[in-house]
LOKOLNU-448329 format. One line per field, with one value per residue (C-alpha): residue number from 0; residue in one letter; x negated, z negated, y. Coordinates in steps of 0.1 Angstrom, whole numbers, plus 5000, padded with zeros to 4 digits. Each point is the difference from the previous one (the first is absolute). Layout:
N
num = c(NUM/...) .
residuo = c(A/...) .
px = c(X/...) .
pz = c(Z/...) .
py = c(Y/...) .
//
This chain:
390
num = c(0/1/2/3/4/5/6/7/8/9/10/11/12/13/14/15/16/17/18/19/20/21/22/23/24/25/26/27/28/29/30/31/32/33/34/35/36/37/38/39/40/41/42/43/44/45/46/47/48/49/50/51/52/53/54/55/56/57/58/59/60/61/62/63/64/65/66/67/68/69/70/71/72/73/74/75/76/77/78/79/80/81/82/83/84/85/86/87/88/89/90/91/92/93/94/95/96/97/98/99/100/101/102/103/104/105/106/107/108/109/110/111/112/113/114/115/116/117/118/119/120/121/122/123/124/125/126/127/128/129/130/131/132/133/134/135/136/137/138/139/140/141/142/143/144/145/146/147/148/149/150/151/152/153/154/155/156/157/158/159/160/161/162/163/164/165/166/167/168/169/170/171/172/173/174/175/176/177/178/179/180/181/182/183/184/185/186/187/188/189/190/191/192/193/194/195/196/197/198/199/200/201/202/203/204/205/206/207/208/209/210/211/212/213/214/215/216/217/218/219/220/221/222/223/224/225/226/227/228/229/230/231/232/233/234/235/236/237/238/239/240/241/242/243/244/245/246/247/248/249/250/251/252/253/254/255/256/257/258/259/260/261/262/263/264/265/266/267/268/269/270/271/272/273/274/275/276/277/278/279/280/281/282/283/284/285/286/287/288/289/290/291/292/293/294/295/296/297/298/299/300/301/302/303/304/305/306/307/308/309/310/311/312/313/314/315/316/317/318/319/320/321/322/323/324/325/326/327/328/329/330/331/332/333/334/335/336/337/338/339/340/341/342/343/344/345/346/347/348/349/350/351/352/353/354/355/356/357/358/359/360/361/362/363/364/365/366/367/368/369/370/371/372/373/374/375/376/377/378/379/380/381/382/383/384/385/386/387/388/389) .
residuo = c(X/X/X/X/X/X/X/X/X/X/X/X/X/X/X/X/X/X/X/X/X/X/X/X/X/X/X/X/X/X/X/X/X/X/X/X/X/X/X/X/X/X/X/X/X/X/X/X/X/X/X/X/X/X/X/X/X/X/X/X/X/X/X/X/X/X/X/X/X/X/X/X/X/X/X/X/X/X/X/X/X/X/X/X/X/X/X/X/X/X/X/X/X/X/X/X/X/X/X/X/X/X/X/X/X/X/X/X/X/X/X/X/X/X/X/X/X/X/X/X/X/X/X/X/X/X/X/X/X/X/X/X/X/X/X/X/X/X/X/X/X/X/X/X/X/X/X/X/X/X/X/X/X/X/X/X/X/X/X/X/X/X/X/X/X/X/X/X/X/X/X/X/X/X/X/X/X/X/X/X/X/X/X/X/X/X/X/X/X/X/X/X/X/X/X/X/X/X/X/X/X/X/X/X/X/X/X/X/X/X/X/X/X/X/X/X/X/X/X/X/X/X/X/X/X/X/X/X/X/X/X/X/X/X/X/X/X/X/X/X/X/X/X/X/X/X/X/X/X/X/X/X/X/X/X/X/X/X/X/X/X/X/X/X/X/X/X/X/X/X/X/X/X/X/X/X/X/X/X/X/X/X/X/X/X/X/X/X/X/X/X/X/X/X/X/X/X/X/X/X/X/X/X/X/X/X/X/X/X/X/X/X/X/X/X/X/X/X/X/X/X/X/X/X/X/X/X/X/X/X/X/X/X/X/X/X/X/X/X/X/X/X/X/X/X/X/X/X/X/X/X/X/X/X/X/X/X/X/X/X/X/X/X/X/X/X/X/X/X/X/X/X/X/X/X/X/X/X/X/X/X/X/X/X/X/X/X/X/X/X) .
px = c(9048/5034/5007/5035/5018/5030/4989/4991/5027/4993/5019/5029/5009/5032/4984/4982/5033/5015/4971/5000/5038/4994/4970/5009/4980/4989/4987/4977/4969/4987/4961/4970/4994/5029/5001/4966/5007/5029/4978/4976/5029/4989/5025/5012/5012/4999/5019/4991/5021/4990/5029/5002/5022/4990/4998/5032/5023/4987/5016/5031/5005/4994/5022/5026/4991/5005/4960/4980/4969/4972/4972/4972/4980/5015/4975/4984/5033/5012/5029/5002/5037/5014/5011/5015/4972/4969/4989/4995/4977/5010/4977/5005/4976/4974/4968/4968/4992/4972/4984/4970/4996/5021/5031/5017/5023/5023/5031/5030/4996/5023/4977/4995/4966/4993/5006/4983/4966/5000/4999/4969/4992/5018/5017/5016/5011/5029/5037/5028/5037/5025/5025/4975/4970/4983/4965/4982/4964/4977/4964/4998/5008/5016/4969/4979/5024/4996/4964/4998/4983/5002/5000/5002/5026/4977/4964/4992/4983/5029/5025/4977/4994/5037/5003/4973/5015/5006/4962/5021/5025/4976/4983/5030/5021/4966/5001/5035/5001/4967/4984/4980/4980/5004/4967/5012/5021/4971/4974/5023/5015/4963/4990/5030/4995/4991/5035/5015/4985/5027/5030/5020/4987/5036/5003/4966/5010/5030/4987/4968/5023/5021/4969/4990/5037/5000/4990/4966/4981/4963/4986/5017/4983/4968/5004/5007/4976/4974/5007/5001/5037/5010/4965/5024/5032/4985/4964/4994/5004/4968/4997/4998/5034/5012/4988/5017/5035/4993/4995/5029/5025/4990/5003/5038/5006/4984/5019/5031/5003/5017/4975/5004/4982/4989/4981/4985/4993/4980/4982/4985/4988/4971/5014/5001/5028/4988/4995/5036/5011/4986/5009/5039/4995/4988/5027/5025/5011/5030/4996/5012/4973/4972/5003/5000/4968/4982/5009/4992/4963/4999/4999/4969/5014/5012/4995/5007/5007/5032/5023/5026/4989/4992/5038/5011/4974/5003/5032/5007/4991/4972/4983/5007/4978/4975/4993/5005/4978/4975/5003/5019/5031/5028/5028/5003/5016/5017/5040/4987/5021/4982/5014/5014/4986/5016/4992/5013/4986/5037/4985/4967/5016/5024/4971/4990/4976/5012/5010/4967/4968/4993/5033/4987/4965/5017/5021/4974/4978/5027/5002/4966/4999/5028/4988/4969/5019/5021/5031/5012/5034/5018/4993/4961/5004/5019/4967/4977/5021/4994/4962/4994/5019/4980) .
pz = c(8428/4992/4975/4987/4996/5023/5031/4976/5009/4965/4982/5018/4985/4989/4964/4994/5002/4976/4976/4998/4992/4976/4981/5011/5025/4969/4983/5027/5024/5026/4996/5011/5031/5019/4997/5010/5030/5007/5005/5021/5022/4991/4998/4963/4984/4964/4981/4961/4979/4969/4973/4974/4986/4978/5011/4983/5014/5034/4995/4988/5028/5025/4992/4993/5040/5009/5004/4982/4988/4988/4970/5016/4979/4978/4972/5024/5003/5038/5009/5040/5012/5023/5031/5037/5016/4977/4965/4979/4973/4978/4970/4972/4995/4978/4992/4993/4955/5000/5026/5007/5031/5009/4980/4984/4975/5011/4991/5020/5007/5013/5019/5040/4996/4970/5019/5030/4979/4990/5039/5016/5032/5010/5031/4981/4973/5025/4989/5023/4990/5014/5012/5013/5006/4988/4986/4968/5001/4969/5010/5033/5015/5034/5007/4995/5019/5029/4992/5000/4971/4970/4964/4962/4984/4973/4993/5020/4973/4972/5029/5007/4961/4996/5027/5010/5033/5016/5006/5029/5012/5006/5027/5012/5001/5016/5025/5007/5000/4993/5025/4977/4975/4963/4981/4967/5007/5018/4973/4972/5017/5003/4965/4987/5023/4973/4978/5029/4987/4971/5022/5008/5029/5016/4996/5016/5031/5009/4997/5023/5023/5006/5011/5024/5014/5018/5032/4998/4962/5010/4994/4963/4998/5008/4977/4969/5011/5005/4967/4977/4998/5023/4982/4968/5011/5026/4998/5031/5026/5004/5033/5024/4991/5003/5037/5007/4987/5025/5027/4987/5006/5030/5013/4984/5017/5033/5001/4987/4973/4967/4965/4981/4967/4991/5031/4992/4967/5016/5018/4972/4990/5013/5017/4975/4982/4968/5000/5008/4977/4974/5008/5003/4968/4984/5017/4992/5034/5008/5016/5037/4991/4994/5027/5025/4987/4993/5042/5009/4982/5023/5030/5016/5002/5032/5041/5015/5032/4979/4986/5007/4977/4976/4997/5000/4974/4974/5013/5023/4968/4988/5036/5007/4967/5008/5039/4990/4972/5023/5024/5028/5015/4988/5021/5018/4969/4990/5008/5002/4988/4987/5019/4986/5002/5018/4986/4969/4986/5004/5041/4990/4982/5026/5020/4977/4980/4961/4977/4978/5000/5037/5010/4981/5016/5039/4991/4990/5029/5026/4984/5002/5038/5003/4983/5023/5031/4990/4991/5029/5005/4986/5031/4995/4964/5008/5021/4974/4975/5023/5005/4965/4993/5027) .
py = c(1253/5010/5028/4986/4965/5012/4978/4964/4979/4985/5029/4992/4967/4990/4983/5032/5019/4975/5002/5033/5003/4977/5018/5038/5017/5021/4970/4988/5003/4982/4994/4983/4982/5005/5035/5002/4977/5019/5028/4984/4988/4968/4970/4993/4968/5006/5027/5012/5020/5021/5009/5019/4974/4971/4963/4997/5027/4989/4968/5010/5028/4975/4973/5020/5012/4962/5002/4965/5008/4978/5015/4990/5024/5006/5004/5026/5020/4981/4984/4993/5007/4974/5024/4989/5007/4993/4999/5032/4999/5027/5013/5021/5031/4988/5011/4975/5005/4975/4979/4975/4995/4974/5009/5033/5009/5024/5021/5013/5039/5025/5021/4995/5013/4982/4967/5015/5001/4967/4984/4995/5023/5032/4983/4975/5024/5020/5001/5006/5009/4975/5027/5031/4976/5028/4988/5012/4998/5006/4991/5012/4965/5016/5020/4969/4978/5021/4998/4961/5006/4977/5014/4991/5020/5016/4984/4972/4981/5007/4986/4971/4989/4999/4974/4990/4984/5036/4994/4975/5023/5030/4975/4992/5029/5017/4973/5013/5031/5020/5018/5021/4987/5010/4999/4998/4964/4990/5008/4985/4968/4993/5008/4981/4967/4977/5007/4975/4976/5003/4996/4969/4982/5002/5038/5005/4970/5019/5030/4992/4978/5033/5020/4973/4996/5041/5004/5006/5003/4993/5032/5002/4964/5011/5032/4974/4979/5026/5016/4969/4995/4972/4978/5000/4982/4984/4990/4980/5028/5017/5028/4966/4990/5038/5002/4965/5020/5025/4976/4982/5030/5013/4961/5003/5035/4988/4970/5014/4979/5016/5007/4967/5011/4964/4991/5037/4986/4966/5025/5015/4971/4976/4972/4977/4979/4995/5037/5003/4977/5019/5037/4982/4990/5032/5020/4971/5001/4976/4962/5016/5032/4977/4980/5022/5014/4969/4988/5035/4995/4967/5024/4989/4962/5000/4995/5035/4986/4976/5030/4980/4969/5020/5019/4964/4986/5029/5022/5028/5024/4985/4995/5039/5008/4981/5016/5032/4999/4979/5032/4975/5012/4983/5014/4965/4982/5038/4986/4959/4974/4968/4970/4970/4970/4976/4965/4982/4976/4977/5004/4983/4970/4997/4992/4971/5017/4990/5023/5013/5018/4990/5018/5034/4997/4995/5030/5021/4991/5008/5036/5003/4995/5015/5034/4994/4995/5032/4992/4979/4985/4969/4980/5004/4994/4970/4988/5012/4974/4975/5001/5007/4967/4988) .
//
């Protein structure tokens, strides 16, 4: 772990520079995830700003800087700056008056600390001056990042009844990061599992399809699982399903395919579509979500020894799901394109066959054989044409 930002490249862009120009190096921090990735020496993609300047200011400053911005929070105090090389959000200090779990009133503040509080864990909650990269740390969120330990600014039940999906992140930022287990987050994430219920099913579906999407979250699984959180936002796993995730990664990791958090997802279910259909439902998942989940849930409807006909049948995609959830090795289909069919039904009336029904019912038949036969050339398929016309 690094103890400075001097060696992240992502300090050193050109937008940053800008930005800060524009604001005032004085006016400014860095904070949250990419400082903590910087310190991990972990690649960074997103940049966030905190200001001591109001939404308004920020604005002004920046297009007088040539810099377009767009208030995409604006009722929460952001406004992202549009930079060369990446989006900014940039917030004002705030601090939370009210909340209820889902939402919160706030109001700008002038305080780094003050903001500080009001973030959820101690490694998300470090600031780092644009010029000297110099980081300010209230809660102790270096020692604990060195720590990989994961930890609620303040009480963990207070943090958890203001939003009540930080319940989430603790499991996936201790799938991240943590090492070290901190028993106070466990104790209340547990305690607190039924205020989920409360949350917006698309909060909770991106939030659990993050988890799934790092490198290897089974044992945070099992832990919410074990203690009664994972039952709550997703009733159908039970402990079976959680073994089949485990199974599931190490097949990915052995195979060297990449985490894809929705097949992780169909694991954790039983393999069933009309369970599927209903968990995409609940999590309103989107048309291209659902479907991969509801043909991952057909995984057992298939010929092992026909990996081929399957890719072709249901898609290179879909096919990989299904043999790695089945525990087959899918590496044979990993970079293999579908061929095209070569027959048209213009061929078949050509052959005198009239146009209709019949010429949909020779076309089919011929792919059929053709799968079967796999994937001959035009030549055969040409001969196949002519016995099926007979």
């Amino acid at each position: 772990m690094n103890h400075t930002l001097e060696h992240a490249d992502w300090t050193k862009r050109a937008g940053l520079a800008a930005l800060t120009r524009a604001l005032g190096a004085e006016n400014i921090r860095w904070v949250g995830g990419a400082v903590r990735d910087g310190l991990l020496g972990v690649a960074v993609h997103d940049v966030d700003c905190a200001t001591v300047l109001v939404p308004e200011t920020v604005i002004e400053r920046c297009a007088a800087a040539g810099i377009r911005t767009v208030p995409t929070g604006i009722e929460h105090g952001t406004v992202t700056a549009l930079l060369e090389d990446g989006p900014v959000e940039v917030t004002t200090l705030r601090h939370d008056v009210s909340t209820d779990g889902r939402r919160a009133t706030i109001r700008y503040a002038s305080d780094w600390q003050e903001d500080a509080a009001r973030r959820d864990f101690t490694i998300n909650a470090l600031y780092a001056h644009p010029l000297t990269l110099e980081i300010d740390d209230f809660f102790g969120g270096f020692d604990d990042l060195r720590a990989r330990r994961v930890r609620f600014i303040g009480e963990p039940r207070e943090r958890i009844a203001e939003d009540h999906l930080r319940i989430l992140r603790y499991y996936r930022f201790q799938a991240r990061f943590g090492a070290e287990l901190d028993e106070a987050a466990e104790n209340a994430c547990a305690e607190m599992a039924a205020t989920l219920k409360g949350l917006s099913r698309e909060r909770i579906a991106n939030e659990l399809l993050a988890l799934l999407a790092l490198p290897d979250p089974h044992r945070t699984v099992e832990r919410m699982q074990r203690r009664s959180v994972l039952g709550v936002i997703l009733p159908e796993a039970c402990t079976v399903h959680v073994a089949a995730l485990a199974r599931l990664i190490a097949a990915e990791r052995n195979q060297g395919f990449a985490p894809e958090p929705l097949r992780r997802l169909a694991a954790l279910l039983p393999p069933s579509p009309d369970v599927a259909e209903t968990v995409a439902a609940r999590l309103r998942l989107s048309k291209a979500q659902r479907a991969r989940i509801v043909n991952a849930a057909e995984r057992a409807d298939h010929d092992a020894d026909r990996i081929h006909a399957l890719a072709y049948r249901t898609g290179t995609h879909f096919a990989i799901d299904r043999l790695l959830l089945s525990g087959e090795d899918a590496r044979p289909i990993a970079a293999w394109e579908p061929p095209v069919f070569p027959l048209k039904g213009g061929e078949i009336v050509a052959q005198g066959v009239a146009a209709g029904p019949q010429v949909a019912k020779i076309l089919q038949s011929v792919e059929r054989r053709w799968i079967a036969e796999d994937f001959p050339d035009a030549a055969r398929v040409r001969q196949i044409l002519a016995e099926e016309i007979g």
